[in-house]
N, C-alpha and C positions, 0 to 999 in steps of 0.2 A: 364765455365760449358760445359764437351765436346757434341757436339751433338750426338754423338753416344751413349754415356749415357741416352739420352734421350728419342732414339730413343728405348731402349733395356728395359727402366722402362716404355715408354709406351705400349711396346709391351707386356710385362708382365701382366700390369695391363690390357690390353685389354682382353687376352686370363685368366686373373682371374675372369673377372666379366662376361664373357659368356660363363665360367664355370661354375659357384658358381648363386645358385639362389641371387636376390638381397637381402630376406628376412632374409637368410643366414649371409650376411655380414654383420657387425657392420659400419655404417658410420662413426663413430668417430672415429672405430681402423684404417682405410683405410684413411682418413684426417690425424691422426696424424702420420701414417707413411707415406705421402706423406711431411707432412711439415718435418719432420724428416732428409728424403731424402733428402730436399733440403736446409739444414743445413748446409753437408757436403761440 
């Protein structure tokens, strides 16, 4: 698992959730595409 990968979905997901109010975002759709991620 490269750590650059890592470093660049957390970076994403950082700057999506202090974007995005948290009421906004579905817990479950953000869980299953994180377990999704780490599938691959």
């Amino acid at each position: 698992f490269p750590l650059k990968a890592v470093k660049v979905m957390h970076t994403v997901a950082l700057r999506t959730e202090s974007s995005l109010p948290v009421s906004i975002t579905p817990p479950t759709q953000f869980s299953a595409h994180k377990v999704r991620f780490l599938e691959f």
